[in-house]
N, C-alpha and C positions, 0 to 999 in steps of 0.2 A: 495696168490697173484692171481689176477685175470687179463685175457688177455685183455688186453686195444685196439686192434686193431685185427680183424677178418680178414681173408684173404678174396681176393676178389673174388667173385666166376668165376667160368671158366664152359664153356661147349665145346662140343667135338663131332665131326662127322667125318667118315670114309665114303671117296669116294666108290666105286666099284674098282677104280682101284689102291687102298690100300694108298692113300695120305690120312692122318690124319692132322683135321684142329684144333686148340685150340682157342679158344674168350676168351677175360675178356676185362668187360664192364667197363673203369673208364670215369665218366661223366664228370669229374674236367678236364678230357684233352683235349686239342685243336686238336689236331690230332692224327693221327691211327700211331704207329709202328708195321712191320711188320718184320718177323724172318720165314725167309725159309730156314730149318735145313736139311741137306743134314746127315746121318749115315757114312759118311767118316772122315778120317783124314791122317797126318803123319805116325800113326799107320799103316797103309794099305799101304804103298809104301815097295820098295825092295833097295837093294844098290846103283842098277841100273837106275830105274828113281828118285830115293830121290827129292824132291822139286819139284813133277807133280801136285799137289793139291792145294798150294799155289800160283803157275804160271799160272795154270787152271784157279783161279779164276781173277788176273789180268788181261789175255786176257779175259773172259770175259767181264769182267766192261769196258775196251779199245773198244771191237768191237759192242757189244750192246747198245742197249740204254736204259736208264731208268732214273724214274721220280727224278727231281732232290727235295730236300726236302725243306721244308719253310725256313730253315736259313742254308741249307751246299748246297753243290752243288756236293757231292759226294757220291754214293749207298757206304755202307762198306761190308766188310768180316770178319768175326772171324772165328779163326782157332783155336779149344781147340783138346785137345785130343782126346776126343772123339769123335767129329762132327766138323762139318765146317758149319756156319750160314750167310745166306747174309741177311744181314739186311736193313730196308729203313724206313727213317719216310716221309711220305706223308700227303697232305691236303686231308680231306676228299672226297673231288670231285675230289680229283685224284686214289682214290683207284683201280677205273675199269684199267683204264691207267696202275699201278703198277701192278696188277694183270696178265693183259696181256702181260706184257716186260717180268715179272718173268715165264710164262709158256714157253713163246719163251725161256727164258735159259734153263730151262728144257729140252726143246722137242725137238728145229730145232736153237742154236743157232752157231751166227758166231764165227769165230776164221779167223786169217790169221797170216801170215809168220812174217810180219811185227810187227804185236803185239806183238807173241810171240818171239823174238829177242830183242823185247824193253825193256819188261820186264825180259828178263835173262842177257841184259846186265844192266840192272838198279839194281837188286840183286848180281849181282856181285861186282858193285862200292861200293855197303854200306857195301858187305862183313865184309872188315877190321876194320871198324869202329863196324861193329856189334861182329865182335867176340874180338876184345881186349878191349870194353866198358866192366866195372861191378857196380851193387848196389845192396842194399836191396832186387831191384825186379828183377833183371836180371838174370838169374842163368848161367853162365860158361856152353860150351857145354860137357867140361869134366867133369865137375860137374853133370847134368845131366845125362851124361853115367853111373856113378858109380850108382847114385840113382835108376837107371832101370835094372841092367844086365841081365833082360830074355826078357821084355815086347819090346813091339814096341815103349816105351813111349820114350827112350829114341832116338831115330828117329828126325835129324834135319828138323826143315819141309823148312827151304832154300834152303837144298840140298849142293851142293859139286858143285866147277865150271866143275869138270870131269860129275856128273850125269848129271848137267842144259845142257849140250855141248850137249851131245845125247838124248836132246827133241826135238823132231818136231811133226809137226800137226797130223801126223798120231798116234802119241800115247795118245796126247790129248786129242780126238776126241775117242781112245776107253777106257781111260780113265773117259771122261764123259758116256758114253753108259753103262761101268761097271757099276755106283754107282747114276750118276742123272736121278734119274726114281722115277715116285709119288709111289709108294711101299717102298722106301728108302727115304724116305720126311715126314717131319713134321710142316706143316704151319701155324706160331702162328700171331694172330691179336690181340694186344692192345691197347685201347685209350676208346674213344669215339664213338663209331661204334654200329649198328647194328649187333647182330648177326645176325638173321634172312639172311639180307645183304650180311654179309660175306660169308654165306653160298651159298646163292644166285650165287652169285660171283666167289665162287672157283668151283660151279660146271660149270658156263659157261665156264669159261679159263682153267679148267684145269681137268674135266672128260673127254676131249678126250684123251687127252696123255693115251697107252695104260701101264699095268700095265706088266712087264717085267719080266722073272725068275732074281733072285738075290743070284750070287755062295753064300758059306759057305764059310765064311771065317776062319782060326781057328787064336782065339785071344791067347797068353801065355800069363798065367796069373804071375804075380810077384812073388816073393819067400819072404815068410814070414821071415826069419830070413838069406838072405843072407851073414850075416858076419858083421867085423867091417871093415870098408872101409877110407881111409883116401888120399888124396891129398893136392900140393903145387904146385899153379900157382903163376904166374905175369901177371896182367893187365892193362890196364891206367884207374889206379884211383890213388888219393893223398895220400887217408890211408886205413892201410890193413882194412880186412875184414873176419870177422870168419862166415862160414858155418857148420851150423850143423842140420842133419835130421836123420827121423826115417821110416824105414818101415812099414806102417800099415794096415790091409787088406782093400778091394777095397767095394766099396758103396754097395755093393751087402749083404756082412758082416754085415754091420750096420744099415742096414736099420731094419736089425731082432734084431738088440740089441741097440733098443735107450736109453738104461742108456748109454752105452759105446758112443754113438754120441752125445748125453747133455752132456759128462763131457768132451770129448773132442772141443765142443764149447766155452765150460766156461772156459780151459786149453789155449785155444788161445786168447782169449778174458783176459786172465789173464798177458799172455806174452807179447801183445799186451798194457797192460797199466804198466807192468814192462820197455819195453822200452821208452816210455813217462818219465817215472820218473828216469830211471838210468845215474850216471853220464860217465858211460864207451864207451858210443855213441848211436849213432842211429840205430835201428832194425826193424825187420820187423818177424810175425808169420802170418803164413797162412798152413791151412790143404788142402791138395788135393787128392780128394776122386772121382776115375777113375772109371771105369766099371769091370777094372783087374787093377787094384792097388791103394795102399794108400799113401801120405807122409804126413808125420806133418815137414814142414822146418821151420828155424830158422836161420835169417842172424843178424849180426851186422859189423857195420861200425865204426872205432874209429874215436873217436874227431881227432885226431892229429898222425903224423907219428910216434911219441913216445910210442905208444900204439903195442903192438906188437899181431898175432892173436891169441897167446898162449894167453897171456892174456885175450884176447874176448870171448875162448872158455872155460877157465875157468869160466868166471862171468857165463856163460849158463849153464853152470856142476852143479855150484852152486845153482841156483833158483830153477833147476828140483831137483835134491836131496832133495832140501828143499822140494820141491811139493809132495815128496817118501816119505818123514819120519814124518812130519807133516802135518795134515788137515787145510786147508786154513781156515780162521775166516770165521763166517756168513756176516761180513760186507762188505769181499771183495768178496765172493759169490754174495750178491744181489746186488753189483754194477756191478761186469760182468754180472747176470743175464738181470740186467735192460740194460743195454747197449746191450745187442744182442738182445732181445724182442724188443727194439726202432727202431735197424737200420733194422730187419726185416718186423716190421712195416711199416717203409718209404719203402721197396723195393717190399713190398703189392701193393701200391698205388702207385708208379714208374713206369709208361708208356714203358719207358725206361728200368727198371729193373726188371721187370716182366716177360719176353720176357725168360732171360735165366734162370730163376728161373722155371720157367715152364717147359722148356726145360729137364732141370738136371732131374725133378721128373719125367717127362714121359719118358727118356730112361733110367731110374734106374726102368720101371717097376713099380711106386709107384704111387696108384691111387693119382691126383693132389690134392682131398681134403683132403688127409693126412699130405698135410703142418699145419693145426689147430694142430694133434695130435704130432707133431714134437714141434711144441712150448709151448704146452700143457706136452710135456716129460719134457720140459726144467725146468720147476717149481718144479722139481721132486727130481732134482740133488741134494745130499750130497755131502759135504767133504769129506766122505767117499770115494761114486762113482770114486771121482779125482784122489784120494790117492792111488788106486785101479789100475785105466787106468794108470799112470802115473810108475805107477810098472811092469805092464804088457807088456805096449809096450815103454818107453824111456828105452832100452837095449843095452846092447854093440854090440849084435848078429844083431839089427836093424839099426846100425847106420853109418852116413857116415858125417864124417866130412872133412872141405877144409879149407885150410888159403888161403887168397887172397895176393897177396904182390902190391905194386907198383913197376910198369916198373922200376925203378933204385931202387928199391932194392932189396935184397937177400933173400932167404930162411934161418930159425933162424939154 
């Protein structure tokens, strides 16, 4: 099989004062997306300001200004684990404009009293509804606890209404000074753009900002085989829900063993079309692959209240055993194969989707044109491979399972 879609190329310059820029040039798009990646997260908070990273970014977007985009009228933030990204899509003739709103956040921006009380009593209101909501994609904060018990992953990035109480400006403000400095930045531009331009551009708005010391922070890394773990909540949803994950080491691991990273794409991509077709409800597989830690999770949702979550987490026992003692045919191999090669494809050429893809491989350390070789592993993958991964790490010593109940009902 041969690669039907090339990634798109990217180039790369490093200020003086350690801000790292990324381009890729897609001509098919109407306008530039821009990703200003900050090396922070949840990860980096203590008990005591829990929720200062997420609230940071709030007042900012509240007190500054910036360009608003061709069809939304709101700059965003994403918050992953590893980083915190503000993002903007802009009209090309607004690029200088973006560029300079975004240095001011950087360098000299506002914050006042007012914002920051807006936005912790606004986090406080959706609280309840945030922590007794559950699905497929929402994972329980107790649930999350178990799945991290060393890392900072497990770290609510809301916060606690006791932590939010005791922020005020002056911790925000050193807060920013800690972690927003172009040495702790990574500035990606996608679309339709010049580099040349871009370059142009970021040295005018943003070589002056001066380049800053930036402590050491010491990250803990996950524990490979913490245990079998298991919990019983109630939330407001209609029917239960089985939870079930694996501990598996962090991108760092696999970027050196990509049999072991092809067979765990095609392993989710496998589950991924086992949920489609099973009649026991609806699921969700996704691997999450940190800088210190791994998880492969695995949620299902039953059709109906009569569905109990014992039974949900048997049907998942079931499929992986099968995935342990048998090798997958070749035919369900190169439909998961072609199904990841395609959406990887579209997130090539995604203006939009490109942004964080970039992102991941430059702070995993991994030069950016080794996504070819990454897809290029993918064509490589055996039955075997699967049969292999699936041995190694779906273990009891790795795993943490949760039944979900609904509010009026009981634990079996």
């Amino acid at each position: 099989m041969q690669l039907k879609y090339p990634t798109t190329p990217t180039k790369e310059l490093t200020l003086d004062n350690g801000l790292k820029i990324i381009t890729a040039e897609i001509s098919q798009a109407s306008d530039a997306y821009i990703d200003l990646v900050y090396k922070v997260s949840s990860c980096n908070e203590l008990p005591e300001n829990a929720g200062i990273n997420i609230t940071l970014a709030s007042v900012l977007f509240s007190d500054n200004e910036h360009t608003s985009a061709p069809d939304e009228n709101e700059h965003l933030s994403f918050h992953f684990d590893d980083f915190t990204t503000y993002r903007q899509r802009v009209r090309l003739a607004d690029l200088d404009e973006a560029f300079s709103q975004l240095a001011t956040m950087m360098s000299a921006p506002k914050m006042t009293e007012a914002s920051l009380q807006a936005v912790i009593q606004e986090t406080n209101s959706h609280r309840a509804a945030r922590d007794i909501f559950i699905s497929n994609y929402l994972t329980p904060q107790e649930v999350t606890e178990l799945l991290y018990p060393f890392s900072g992953y497990s770290n609510n990035p809301q916060g606690t209404p006791t932590s939010l109480s005791r922020l005020d400006l002056d911790q925000l403000q050193q807060w920013h000074q800690r972690w927003y400095m172009p040495n702790n930045a990574t500035l990606i531009v996608v679309g339709n753009v010049s580099t040349d331009n871009i370059f142009s551009l970021a040295e005018q708005h943003f070589s002056a900002i001066p380049h800053k010391p930036l402590e050491v922070f010491k990250y803990d890394k996950e524990a490979a085989e913490p245990g079998k773990r298991h919990i019983e909540v109630s939330k407001d949803t209609n029917e239960p829900l089985a939870i079930m994950a694996f501990n598996l080491p962090d991108f760092d691991f696999f970027k050196g063993d990509p049999n072991a990273l092809g067979a765990l794409d095609i392993i989710e991509e496998l589950l991924k079309n086992h949920f489609r077709l099973t009649p026991d409800g609806s699921g969700a597989a996704r691997k999450i692959l940190n800088q210190n830690a791994g998880i492969f999770f695995l949620s299902v949702k039953a059709q109906s209240a009569d569905q109990t979550p014992c039974q949900l987490e048997s049907g998942l026992r079931t499929y992986l055993n099968k995935l342990k003692r048998n090798p997958i045919d070749a035919q369900s191999l190169e439909h998961a194969r072609e199904n990841i090669l395609t959406r990887w494809a579209g997130w090539e050429h995604n203006p939009s989707a490109l942004p964080y893809l970039l992102t991941t491989y430059h702070y995993a350390k991994l030069p950016l044109d080794s996504r070819a070789q990454r897809y290029q592993a993918l064509l490589n993958i055996t039955p075997m491979d699967i049969q292999n991964f699936a041995n190694t790490y779906f273990t009891e010593q790795r795993m943490t399972t949760a039944h979900i109940f609904p509010m009026a009902g009981s634990p079996e």
